[in-house]
N, C-alpha and C positions, 0 to 999 in steps of 0.2 A: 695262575695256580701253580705253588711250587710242586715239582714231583715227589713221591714218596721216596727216600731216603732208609736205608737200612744200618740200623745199629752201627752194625762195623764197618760199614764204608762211612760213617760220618765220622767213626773214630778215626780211620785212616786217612782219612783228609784232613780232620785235626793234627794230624801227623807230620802229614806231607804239609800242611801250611806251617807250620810252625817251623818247620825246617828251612823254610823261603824264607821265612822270618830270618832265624841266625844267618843266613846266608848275607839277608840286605844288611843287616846291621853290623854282621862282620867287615861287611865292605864298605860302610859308612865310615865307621870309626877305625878301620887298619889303618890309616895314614897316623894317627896318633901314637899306633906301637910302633911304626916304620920312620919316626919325626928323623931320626936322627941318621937313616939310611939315606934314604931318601935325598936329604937336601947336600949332601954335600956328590951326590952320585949325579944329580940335576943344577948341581950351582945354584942354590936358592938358602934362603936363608931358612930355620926353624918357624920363624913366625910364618914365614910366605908359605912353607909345606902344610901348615896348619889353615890357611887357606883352603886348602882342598876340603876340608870338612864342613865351612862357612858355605863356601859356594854352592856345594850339595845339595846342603841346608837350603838356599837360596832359592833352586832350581824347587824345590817339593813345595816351597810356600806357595811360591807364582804360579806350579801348575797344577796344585791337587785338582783345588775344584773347579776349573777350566775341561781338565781333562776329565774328570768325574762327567761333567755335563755330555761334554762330547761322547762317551761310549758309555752311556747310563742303557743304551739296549742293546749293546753285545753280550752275549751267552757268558758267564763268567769264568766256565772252562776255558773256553778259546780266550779269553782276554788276561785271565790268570798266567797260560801258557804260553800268550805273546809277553808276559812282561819279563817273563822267565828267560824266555829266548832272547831279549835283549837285554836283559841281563848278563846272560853269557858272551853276548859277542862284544858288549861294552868291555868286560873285565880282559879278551882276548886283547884288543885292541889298548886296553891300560896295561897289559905285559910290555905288548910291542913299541910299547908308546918311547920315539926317542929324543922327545923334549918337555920339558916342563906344561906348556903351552898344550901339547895334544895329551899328557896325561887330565889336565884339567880338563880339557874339552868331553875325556872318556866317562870320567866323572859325572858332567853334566846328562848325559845319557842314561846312565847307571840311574840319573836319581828321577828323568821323568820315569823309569820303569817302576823305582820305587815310589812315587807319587800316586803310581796310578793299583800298583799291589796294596797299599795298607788304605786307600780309599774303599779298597771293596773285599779287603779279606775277612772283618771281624763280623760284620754282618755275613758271610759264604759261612765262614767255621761254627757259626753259632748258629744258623737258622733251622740245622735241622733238630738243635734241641730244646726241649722245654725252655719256658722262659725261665722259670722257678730256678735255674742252674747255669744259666750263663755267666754269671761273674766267674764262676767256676772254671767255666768253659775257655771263657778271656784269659784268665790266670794261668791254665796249662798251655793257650797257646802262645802266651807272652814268655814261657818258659824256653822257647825259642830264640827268642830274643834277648832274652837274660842268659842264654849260654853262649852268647855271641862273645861276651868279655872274659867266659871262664874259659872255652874252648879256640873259638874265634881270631880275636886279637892275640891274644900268647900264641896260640898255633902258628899265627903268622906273624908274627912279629920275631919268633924264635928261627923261623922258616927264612923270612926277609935278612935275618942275618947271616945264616949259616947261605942259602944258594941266591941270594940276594932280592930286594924288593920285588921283582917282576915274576918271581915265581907264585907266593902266593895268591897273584890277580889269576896268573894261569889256573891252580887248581881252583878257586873260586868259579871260573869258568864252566869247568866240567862239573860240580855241583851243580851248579845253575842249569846246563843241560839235564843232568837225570833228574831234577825236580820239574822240568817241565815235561818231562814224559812220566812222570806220574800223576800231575794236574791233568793232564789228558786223561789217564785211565782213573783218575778216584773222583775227578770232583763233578759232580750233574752240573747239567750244563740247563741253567733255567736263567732268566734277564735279571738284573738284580731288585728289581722291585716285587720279584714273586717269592722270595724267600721267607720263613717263619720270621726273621731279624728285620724283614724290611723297613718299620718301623719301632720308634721307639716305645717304650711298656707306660712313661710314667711321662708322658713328656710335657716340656719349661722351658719356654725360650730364653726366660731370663736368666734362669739358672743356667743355663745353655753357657750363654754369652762368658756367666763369669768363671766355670770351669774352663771356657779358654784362654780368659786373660789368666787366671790361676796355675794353666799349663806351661805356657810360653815362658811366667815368672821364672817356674818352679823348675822349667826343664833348663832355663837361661842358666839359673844357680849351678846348678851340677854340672853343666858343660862349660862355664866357664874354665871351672879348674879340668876336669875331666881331657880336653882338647889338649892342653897342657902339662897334665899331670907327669909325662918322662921328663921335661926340667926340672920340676916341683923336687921329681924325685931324687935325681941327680944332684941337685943344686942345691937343695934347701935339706934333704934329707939326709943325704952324702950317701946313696944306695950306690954299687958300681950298676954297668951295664948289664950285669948277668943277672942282677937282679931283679930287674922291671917282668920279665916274665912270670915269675913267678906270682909276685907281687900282686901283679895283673887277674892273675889266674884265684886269685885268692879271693880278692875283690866280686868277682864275677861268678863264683862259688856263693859267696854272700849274696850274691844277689838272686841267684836260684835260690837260696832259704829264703830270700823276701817275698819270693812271688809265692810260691808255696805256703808260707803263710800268710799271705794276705787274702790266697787264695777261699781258705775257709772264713771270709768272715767278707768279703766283696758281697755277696747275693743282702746277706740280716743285716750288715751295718755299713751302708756304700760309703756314707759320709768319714768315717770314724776312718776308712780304710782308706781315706784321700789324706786326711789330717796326719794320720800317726806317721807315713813314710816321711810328709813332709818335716815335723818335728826332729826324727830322726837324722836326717838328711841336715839343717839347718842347726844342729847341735856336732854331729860331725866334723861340716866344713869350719866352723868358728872353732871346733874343737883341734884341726887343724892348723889352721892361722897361727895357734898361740904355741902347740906341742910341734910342730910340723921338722925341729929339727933332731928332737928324738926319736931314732928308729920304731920301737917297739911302739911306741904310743901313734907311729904312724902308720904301721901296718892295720892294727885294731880299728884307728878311725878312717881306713881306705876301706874297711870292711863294712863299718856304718854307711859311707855314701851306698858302697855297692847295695845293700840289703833296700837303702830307701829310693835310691835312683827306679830299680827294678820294680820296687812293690808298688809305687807311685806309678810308673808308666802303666803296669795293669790294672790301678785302680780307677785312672781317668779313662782305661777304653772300655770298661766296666760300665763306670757313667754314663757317661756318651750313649751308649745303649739304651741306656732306662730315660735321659733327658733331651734325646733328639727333638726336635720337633718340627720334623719330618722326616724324609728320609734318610735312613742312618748309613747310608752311605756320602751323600752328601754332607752328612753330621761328620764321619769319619773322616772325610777331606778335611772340614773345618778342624778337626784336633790333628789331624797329619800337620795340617799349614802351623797350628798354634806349637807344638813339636818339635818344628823346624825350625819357626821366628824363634824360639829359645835354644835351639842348637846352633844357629845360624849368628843370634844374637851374642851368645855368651860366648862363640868362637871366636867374633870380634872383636868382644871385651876383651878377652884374653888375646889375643894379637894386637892389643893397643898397648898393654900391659906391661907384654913379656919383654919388650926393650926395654924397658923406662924401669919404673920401679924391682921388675922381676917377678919369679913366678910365686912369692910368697902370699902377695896379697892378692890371690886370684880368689886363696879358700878364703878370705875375709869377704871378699863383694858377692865370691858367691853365697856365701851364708846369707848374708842380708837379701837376695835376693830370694832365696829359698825361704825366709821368716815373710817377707813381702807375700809372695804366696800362699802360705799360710794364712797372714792375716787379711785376705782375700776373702778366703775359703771358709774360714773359722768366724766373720764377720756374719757373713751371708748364713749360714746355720744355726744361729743365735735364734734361742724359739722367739714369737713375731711379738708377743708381750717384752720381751727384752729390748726389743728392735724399737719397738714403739715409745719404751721410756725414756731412750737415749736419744729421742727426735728422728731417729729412720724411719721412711715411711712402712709401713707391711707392704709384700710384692701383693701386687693383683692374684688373684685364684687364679690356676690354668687346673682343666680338668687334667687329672691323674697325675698334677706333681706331688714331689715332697722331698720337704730339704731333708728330713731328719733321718735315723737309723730305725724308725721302726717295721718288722718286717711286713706287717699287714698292709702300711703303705706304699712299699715296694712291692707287694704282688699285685696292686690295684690297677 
């Protein structure tokens, strides 16, 4: 039985998760603002620095739902506040780090912490509220993680220049301590299967399944260039150095307007609010490809990924909610992993890439893998008379799913 929960302490742990939030995602993707400190401070090449965010990636596939299993009955306080705490001591240890070699290693640490925080936080943030408003709910605390690129990565990437890379892991650090002394004093501490979110509202295995492969697509697209994007800029763009901050900052502003608005329309239209970032996002990066060496047209279409990178990421933890089928924390490991295979995946890509042809045709494969996605997603929503004319089979009934946007079928 979860415990009762009061108003404003739920909001304030909506608060304080969200802030974990920009914390892990600023640390995920700093090496992207830092590409070009970093590798010549370590003797490593650009593509190999870019590695760090691959492996990461790598690190939260293999262990979401392993570790999910393993402490599915630890209190979520104390498990919150342990991932917190080794968060901090990883990012100490990525300051001090004085080889290539142990900064990866801190990395890998970093990310079972983050493997095992976005397993169990959206279910923690949303249980104590109505169901009728959790997309909502999802949306403001993804707004966390959508400040990671606007505050985040510029902060430190502007930081990494001026007193060099190892400082912003330091201050990351001490973030990471005072957020774990407020998961101690805000968040109830109850097992994760007693929470209002513990399960999902409308749940669809099937649909399940292909909101992951649609994840992994759609998150592969955007990360491909995204990992890469200071060459892109540099290189293809002819931006100087002074400019990627900004740039960055601009980006990830757009991407707080995404979440914000996807926010109001996540609960009445889940579906519409997976498709539109994608469209966006997959109109961008192609829109890139072709403009990508004129400035102005590439400021505006960095702005597009950022707005549908953002709205997308909170529309699928949105989903996930409503189409678990079972527990959504176990559900939530499965879209961490699918997340990662597309950050992990499209890092790859993009470090196969970036020697050979260069960074231009990152926004071309990533587009097409963002329309892949799409046409996933926009397949499978096709009302079942459509489906059936075209020779697709109709899915089997599962009580209380539903593909489409109608709201009376989301609150069933």
């Amino acid at each position: 039985m979860a415990p009762e929960v009061s108003p404003g302490r739920a909001k304030a742990a909506l608060v304080v998760l969200a802030l974990a939030a920009f914390a892990f995602i600023t640390t995920e993707l700093l090496p992207v603002g830092l590409l070009t400190v970093i590798a010549p401070d370590l003797d490593r090449s650009r593509s190999q620095v870019g590695l760090l965010v691959s492996g990461y990636a790598v690190v939260v596939v293999l262990a979401s739902v392993p570790l999910t299993r393993l402490t599915h009955r630890i209190p979520r306080r104390q498990l919150l506040g342990a991932t917190m705490i080794l968060f901090a001591v990883a990012n100490v240890a990525a300051a001090l780090a004085p080889t290539f070699a142990v900064l990866a290693g801190t990395r890998l640490v970093t990310a079972l912490a983050q493997a095992l925080f976005w397993s169990v936080a959206s279910a923690t943030v949303t249980g104590p509220f109505p169901a009728a408003v959790r997309g909502r709910v999802v949306a403001l605390f993804a707004i966390g993680a959508a400040l990671a690129p606007v505050l985040g990565v510029p902060l430190g990437t502007w930081l990494g220049q001026q007193a060099g890379w190892r400082t912003p892991f330091a201050v990351l650090a001490g973030v990471g301590l005072a957020i774990a002394v407020a998961v101690v004093v805000l968040i109830p501490s109850y097992p994760p299967d007693a929470g209002g979110a513990a399960r999902g509202t409308t749940p669809h295995a099937r649909r399940f399944v292909i909101l992951l492969v649609a994840t992994a697509l759609g998150i592969a697209g955007f990360q491909t260039l995204q990992t890469y994007v200071t060459p892109f800029l540099l290189d293809v763009s002819g931006f100087t150095a002074a400019a990627l901050a900004p740039l960055l900052f601009v980006s990830g502003v757009a991407g707080i307007a995404g979440t914000i608005a996807v926010a109001r329309t996540l609960d009445a239209h889940p579906v519409t609010s997976l498709l539109a970032p994608l469209g966006v996002g997959t109109a961008s990066l192609l829109g890139l490809y072709a403009l990508g060496s004129l400035q102005p047209a590439t400021a505006v279409l960095l702005a597009g990924i950022g707005i549908a990178y953002a709205a997308f990421g909170a529309a699928v933890q949105s989903r996930m909610l409503q189409l678990a089928p079972g527990s959504t924390d176990l559900a939530s490991a499965g879209v961490s992993t699918a997340f990662n295979v597309g950050i992990g995946g499209g890092s790859l890509l993009g470090s196969a890439l970036l020697p050979g042809p260069g960074p231009q045709p990152l926004a071309l494969v990533g587009g097409l893998l963002t329309l892949a996605a799409l046409a996933v997603l926009a397949l499978d929503a096709r009302p079942r008379t459509a489906r059936s004319a075209a020779g697709v089979p109709a899915p089997a009934h599962v009580t209380g799913g539903h593909g489409g946007d109608d709201p009376a079928a989301v609150a069933r």
